[in-house]
C-alpha positions in Angstrom: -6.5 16.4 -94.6 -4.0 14.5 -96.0 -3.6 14.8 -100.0 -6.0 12.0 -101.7 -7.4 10.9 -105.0 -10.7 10.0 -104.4 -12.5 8.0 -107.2 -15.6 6.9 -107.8 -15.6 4.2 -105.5 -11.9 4.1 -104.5 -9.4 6.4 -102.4 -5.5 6.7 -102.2 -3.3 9.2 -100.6 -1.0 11.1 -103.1 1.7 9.4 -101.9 0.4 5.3 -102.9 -1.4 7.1 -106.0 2.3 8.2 -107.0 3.5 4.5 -106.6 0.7 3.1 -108.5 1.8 5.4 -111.4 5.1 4.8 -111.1 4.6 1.5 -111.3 2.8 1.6 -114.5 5.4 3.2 -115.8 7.6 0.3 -115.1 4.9 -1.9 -117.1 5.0 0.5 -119.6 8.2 0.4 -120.2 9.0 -3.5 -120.0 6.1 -3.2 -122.7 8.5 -0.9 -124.9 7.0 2.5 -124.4 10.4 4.9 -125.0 10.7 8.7 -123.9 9.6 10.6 -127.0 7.5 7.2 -128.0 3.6 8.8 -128.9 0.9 6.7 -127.5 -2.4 7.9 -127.4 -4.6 7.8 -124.6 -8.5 7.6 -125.5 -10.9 7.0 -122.0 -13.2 8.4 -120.0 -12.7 10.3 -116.1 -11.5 7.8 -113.4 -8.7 7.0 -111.0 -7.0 4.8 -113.5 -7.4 7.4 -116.3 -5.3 9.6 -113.9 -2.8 6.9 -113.0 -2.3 5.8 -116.8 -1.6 9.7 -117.8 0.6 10.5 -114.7 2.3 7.2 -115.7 3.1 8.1 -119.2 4.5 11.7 -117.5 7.1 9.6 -115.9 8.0 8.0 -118.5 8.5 10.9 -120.8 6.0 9.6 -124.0 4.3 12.2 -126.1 0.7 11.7 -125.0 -1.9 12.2 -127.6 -5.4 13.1 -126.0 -8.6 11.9 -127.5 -12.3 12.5 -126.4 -13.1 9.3 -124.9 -16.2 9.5 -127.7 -14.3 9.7 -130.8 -15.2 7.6 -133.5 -13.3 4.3 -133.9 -12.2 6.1 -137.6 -11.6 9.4 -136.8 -8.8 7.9 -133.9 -7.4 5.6 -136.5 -6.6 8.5 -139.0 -5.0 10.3 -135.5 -3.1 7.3 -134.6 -1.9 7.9 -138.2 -0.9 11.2 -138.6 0.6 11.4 -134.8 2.7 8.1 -135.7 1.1 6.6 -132.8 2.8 3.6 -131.3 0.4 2.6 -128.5 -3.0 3.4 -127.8 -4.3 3.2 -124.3 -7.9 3.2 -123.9 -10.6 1.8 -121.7 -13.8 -0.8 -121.8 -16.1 2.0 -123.2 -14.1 3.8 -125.2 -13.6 2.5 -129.3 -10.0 1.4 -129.8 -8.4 2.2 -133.5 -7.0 -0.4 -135.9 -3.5 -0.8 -137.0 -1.9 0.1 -133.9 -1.4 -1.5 -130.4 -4.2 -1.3 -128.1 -4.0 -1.8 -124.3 -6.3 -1.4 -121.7 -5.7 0.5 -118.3 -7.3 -2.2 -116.5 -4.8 -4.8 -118.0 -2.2 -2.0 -117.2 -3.3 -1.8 -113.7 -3.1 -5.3 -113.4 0.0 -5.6 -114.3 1.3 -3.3 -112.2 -0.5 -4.2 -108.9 2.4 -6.0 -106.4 5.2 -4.4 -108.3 4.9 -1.1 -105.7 8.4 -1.6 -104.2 9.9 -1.3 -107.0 8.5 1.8 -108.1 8.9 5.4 -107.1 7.3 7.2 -104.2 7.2 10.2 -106.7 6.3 10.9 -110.4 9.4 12.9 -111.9 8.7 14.6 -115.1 12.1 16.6 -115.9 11.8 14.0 -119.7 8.5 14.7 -120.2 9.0 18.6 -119.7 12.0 18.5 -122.1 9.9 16.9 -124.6 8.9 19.0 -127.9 6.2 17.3 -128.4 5.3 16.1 -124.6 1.2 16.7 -125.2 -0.6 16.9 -128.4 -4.2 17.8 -127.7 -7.2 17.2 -130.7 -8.9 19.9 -130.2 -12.7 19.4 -130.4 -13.6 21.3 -134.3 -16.3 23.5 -133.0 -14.5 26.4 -134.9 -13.1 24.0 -138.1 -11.6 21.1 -138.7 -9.9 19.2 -135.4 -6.3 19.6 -135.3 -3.4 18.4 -133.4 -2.2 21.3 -131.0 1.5 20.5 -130.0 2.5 21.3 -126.9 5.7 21.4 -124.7 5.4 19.6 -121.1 7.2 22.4 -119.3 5.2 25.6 -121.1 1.8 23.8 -120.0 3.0 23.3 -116.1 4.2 26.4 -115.8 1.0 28.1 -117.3 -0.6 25.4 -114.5 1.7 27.0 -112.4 0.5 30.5 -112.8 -3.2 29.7 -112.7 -2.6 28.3 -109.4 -0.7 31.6 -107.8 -3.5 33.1 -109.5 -6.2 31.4 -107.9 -4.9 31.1 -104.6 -5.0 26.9 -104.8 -3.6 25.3 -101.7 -2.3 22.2 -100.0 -5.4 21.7 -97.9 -7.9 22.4 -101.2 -10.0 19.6 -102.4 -10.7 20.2 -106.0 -13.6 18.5 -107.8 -13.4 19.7 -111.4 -16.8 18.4 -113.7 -15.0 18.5 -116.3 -13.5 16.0 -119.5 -9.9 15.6 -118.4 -8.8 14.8 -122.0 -9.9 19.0 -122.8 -7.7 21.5 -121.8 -9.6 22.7 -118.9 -10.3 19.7 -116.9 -6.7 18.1 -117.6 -5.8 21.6 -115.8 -6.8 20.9 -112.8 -6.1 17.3 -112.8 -2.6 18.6 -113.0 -3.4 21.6 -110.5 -3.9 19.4 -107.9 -0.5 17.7 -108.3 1.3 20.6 -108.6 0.1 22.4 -105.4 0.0 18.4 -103.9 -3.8 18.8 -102.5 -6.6 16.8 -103.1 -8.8 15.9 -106.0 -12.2 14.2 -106.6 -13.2 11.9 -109.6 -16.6 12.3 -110.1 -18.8 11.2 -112.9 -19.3 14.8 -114.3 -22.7 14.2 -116.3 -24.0 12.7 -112.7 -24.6 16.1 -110.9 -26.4 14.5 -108.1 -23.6 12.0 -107.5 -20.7 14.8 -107.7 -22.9 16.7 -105.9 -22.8 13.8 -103.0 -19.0 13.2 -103.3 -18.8 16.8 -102.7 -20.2 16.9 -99.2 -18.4 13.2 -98.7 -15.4 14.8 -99.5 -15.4 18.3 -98.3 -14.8 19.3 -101.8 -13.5 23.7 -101.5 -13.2 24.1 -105.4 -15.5 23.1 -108.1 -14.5 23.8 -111.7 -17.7 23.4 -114.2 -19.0 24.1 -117.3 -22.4 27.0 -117.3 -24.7 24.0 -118.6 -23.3 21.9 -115.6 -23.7 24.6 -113.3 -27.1 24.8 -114.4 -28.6 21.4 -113.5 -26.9 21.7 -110.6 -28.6 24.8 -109.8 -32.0 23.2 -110.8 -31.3 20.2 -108.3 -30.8 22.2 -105.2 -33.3 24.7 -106.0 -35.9 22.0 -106.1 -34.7 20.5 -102.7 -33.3 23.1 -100.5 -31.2 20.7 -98.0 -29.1 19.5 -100.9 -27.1 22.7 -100.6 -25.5 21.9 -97.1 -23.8 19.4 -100.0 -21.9 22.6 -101.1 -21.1 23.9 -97.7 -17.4 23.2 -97.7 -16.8 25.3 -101.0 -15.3 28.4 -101.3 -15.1 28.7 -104.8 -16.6 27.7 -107.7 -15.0 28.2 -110.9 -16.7 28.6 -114.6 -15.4 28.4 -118.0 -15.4 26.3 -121.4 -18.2 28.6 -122.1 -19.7 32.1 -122.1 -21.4 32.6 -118.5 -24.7 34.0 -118.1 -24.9 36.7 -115.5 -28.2 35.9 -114.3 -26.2 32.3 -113.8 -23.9 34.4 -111.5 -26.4 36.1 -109.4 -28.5 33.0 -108.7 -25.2 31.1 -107.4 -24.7 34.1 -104.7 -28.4 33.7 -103.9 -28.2 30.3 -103.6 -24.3 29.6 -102.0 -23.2 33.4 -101.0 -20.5 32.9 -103.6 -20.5 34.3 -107.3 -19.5 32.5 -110.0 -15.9 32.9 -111.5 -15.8 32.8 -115.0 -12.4 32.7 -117.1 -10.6 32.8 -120.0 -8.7 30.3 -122.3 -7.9 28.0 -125.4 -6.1 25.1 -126.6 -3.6 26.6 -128.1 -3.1 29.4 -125.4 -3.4 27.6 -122.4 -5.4 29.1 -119.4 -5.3 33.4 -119.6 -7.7 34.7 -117.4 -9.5 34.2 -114.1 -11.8 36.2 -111.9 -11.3 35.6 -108.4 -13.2 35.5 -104.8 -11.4 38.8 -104.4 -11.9 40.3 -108.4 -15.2 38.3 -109.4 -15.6 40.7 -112.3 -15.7 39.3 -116.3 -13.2 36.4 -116.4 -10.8 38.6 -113.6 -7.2 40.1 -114.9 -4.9 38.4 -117.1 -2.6 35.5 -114.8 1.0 37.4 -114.3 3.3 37.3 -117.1 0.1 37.0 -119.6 -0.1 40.3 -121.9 -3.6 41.2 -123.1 -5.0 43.8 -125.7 -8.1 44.6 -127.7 -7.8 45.7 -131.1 -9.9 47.2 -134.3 -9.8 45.2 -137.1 -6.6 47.7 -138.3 -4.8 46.2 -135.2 -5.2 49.6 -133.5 -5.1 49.0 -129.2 -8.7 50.3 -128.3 -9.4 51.8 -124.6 -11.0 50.8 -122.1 -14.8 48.9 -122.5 -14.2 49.4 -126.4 -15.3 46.0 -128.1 -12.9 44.5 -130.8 -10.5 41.6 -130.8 -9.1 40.4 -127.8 -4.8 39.0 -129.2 -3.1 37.7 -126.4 1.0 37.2 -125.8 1.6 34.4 -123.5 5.0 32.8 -123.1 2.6 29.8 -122.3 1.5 29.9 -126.1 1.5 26.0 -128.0 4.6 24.9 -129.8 2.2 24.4 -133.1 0.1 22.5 -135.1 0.9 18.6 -135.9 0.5 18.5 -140.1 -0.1 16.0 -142.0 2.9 13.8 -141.5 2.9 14.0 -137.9 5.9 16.7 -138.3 5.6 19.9 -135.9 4.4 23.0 -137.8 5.9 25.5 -135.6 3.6 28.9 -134.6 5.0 32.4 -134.2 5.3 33.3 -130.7 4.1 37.2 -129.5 1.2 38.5 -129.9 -1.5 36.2 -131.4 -5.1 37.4 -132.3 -7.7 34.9 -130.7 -10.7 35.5 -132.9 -12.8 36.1 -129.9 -14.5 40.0 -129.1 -14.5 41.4 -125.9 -12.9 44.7 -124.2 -11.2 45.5 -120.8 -12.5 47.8 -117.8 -10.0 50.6 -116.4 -9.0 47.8 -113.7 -7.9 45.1 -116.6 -10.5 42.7 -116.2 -11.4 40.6 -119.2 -14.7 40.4 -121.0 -15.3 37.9 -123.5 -18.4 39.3 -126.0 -18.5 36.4 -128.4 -16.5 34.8 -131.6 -15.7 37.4 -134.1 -17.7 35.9 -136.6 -19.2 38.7 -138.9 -23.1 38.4 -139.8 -24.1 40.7 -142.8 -27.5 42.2 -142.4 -29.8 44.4 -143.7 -26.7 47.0 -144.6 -25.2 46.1 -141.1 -22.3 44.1 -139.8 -23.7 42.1 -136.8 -22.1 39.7 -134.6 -23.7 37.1 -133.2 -22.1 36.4 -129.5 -21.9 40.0 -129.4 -25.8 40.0 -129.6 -25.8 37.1 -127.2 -23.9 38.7 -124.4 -26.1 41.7 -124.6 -29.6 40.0 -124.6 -28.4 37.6 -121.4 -27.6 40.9 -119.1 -31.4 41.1 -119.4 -31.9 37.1 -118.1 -32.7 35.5 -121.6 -30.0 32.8 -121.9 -29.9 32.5 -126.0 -27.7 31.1 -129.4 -28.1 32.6 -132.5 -27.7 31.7 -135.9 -27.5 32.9 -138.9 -28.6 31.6 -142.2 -27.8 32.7 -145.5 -31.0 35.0 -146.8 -30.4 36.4 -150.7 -33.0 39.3 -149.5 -31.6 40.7 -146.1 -27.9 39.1 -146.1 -29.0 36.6 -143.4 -31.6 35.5 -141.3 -31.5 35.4 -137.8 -32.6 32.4 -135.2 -32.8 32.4 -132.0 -32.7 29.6 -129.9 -33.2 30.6 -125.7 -33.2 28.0 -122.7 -35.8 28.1 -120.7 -36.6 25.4 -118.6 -40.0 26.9 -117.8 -41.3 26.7 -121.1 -42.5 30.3 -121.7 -43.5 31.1 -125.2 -41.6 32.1 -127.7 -44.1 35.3 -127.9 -43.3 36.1 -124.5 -39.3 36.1 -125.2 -39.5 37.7 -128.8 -41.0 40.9 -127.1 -38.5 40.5 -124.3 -35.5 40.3 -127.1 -36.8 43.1 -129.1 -37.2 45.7 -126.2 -33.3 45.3 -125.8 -32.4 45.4 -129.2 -32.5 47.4 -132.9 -34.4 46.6 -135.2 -31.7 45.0 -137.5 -30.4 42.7 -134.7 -34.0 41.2 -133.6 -34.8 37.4 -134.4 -36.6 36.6 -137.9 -37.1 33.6 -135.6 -37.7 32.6 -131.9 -37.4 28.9 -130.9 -37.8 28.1 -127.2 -35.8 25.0 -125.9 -36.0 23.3 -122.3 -32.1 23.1 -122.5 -29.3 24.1 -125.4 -27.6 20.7 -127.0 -24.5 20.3 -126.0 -21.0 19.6 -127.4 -18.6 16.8 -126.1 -16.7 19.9 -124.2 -20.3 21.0 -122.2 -20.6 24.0 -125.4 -23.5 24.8 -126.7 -23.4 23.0 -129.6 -23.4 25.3 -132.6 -23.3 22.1 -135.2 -26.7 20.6 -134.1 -28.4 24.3 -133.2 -27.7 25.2 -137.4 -28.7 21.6 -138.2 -32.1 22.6 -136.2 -32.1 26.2 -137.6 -31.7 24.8 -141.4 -34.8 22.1 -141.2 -36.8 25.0 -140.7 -35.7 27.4 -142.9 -38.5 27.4 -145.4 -39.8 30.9 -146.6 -43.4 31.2 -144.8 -41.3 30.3 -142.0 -39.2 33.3 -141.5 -40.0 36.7 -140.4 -38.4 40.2 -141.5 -38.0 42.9 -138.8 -40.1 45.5 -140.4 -39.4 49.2 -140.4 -41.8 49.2 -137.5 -39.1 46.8 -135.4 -41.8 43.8 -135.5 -40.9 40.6 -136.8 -43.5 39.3 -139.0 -44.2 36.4 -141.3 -44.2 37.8 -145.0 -47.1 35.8 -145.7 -48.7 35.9 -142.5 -48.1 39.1 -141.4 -48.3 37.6 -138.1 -45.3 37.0 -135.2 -43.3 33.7 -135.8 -42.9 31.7 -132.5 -42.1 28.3 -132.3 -41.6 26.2 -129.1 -39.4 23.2 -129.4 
């Protein structure tokens, strides 16, 4: 197959794709967009998303990424502290004040007719020289959002290994369900230019129409998040000829978020393939991958990528000993954007990630959770760690933890289930798999997790949840017995959602 974007309702080779862009570019400029200028690009997935960013490549701006669903506010105090010169956005997406706003559409526009003048391919030597060439706003979901500053040639090259790594080729058709203004999806955006194959635009919160352009396509590489994964598991399950859709594929890639293994085992029932989970961040770049040929944790670190797991002394542990997983990549962000839009350059070497896991005697990467500590009942707990455990045993769960004067804190559980089961029925499940001072003070069943803007389980809303119910007759103890009771009750407390 020759290489081809395929949007939602549009298709061009590589090759007129790459004159579109370049031909933006030529708009862009004439429009006073420098090398080194910042402009800040703010839309959803689609062909002209794609365009507009490969455009800006050529040009050699600093591109600013913004989830399409920012707040008009929040973009205006980016626009300010990234000294934003032009923001590029699209009908749905809310512009900022005080700067320049175009539109791709008027962009494309602009540029349509002017193809023989343009380039029959992007170059992005200015771009890569850039210090600043991408500054992604990371999403907050572990503190305040913050500008990660990256160079253009340290994030193709970490593209560069992840494709080695994975085995991408010229006659792939990737179909990533992904945000392309996150790390992950604007991966394999840029995956597919690299190796030059094809790639698929699909509306990512429309399983059933990706699902569609996947067999219209011949699509050989999904890239998804586990909620994503999960629908789309609950579509062809419910009608078995749907998954002659998924045929063509040969891998299908997880990460964004911790995989559950029972996940895994229903894909290989389902597609003969496993899932492949991996590893990244932001600020690291892609670390991680398992592989049709290692699909164990999230695979070995990508070559060139040093991995350890430490005690909190900073002691290496061996192997399948849990403690922090610190990371030295030469792939590793420039630093953080401050206040007045100035780099704030990080140490390179090795970098603690905050994140628990351990290694097997092979060097495959599990990821146990966040190290956030949890106080409790004379114990230090955490959380994921929990989390991880309880869903080797099929009970897909999010705790937390709320501050209790009495036992330290109090935990919640919140499981998926779209069957509905009690909350009885998964508290005794929970309890047989756990001691007594890790069990649930309180069990609520949910048909599906909330869900961050990056497809994460969204931690925000699931406290917000845990905290309207927080009331004293409302939560249970684990007793010395290892039930969980209601102190005024003395019964189970079970709540279905």
């Amino acid at each position: 197959m020759t290489a081809t974007i395929f949007g939602a309702d549009s298709a061009q080779t590589l090759e007129d794709f790459e004159r579109t862009a370049t031909a933006v570019a030529l708009v862009l400029r004439e429009r006073g967009v420098t090398a080194g200028a910042r402009v800040l690009l703010k839309a959803g997935n689609s062909a002209g998303y794609v365009t507009t960013l490969f455009a800006l490549m050529h040009v050699g701006a600093s591109i600013v990424l913004v989830d399409h669903r920012e707040l008009g506010e929040e973009t205006t105090r980016i626009c300010e502290v990234a000294t934003v010169s032009l923001c590029i956005v699209d009908d749905d997406a809310v512009p900022p004040t005080g700067v320049t706003v175009s539109h791709i559409y008027e962009l494309l526009a602009a540029a349509a007719g002017r193809n023989g003048e343009a380039r029959a391919r992007i170059r992005i030597d200015t771009w890569c020289g850039l210090p600043d060439g991408l500054i992604m706003w990371s999403s907050g979901s572990t503190g305040a959002p913050k500008g990660v500053v990256k160079t253009g040639a340290r994030f193709i090259r970490n593209l560069e290994r992840n494709a080695a790594h994975m085995g991408h080729r010229p006659d792939d058709v990737l179909l990533p369900l992904l945000p392309f203004n996150h790390q992950y999806g604007l991966s394999m955006v840029l995956i597919a230019w690299i190796v030059r194959c094809s790639l698929v635009i699909a509306p990512y919160r429309r399983v059933d129409r990706a699902l569609r352009m996947a067999a219209q396509t011949g699509a050989t590489v999904l890239d998804a998040t586990p909620a994503t994964y999960r629908t789309l598991h609950n579509i062809v399950s419910r009608r078995a000829e749907l998954t002659a859709q998924l045929a063509t594929v040969r891998m299908f890639c997880s990460g964004a978020a911790p995989l559950d293994p029972t996940l895994v085992d229903r894909y290989v029932d389902l597609t003969g393939h496993p899932l492949l989970d991996s590893y990244g961040s932001t600020e690291l770049g892609n670390i991680s991958f398992a592989t049709p040929e290692n699909p164990i944790g999230t695979g070995r670190s990508m070559a060139g990528i040093g991995v350890r797991i430490v005690d909190d002394e900073g002691t290496e542990l061996g192997h399948s000993q849990v403690g922090e997983i610190v990371i030295d990549t030469p792939d590793l962000m420039e630093g953080y954007l401050d206040e007045s839009g100035e780099l704030r350059p990080e140490p390179r070497g090795w970098r603690p990630t905050g994140d628990l896991g351990h290694l097997d005697a092979a060097g495959n990467l599990f990821v146990d959770g966040r190290k956030l500590a949890v106080h409790r009942m004379g114990h230090t707990l955490y959380p994921e760690v929990i989390e991880s455990r309880v869903a080797a045993t099929g009970c897909s769960t999010k705790i937390i933890a709320l501050p209790d004067e009495r036992r330290g804190a109090s935990l919640v559980f919140f499981v998926e289930d779209e069957r509905s089961r009690s909350a009885a029925y998964w508290r005794e499940r929970i309890c047989a798999v756990l001691p007594v001072y890790e069990q649930p003070n309180r069990v609520v069943v949910l048909d599906r997790l909330p869900l961050n803007r990056n497809g994460k389980p969204d931690r925000h809303e699931l406290t917000r949840r845990a905290a309207e119910r927080s009331g004293a007759s409302e939560l249970g103890a684990p007793s010395e017995l290892g039930a969980s009771a209601d102190q005024s009750t003395g019964e189970p407390t079970s709540i279905v959602a």
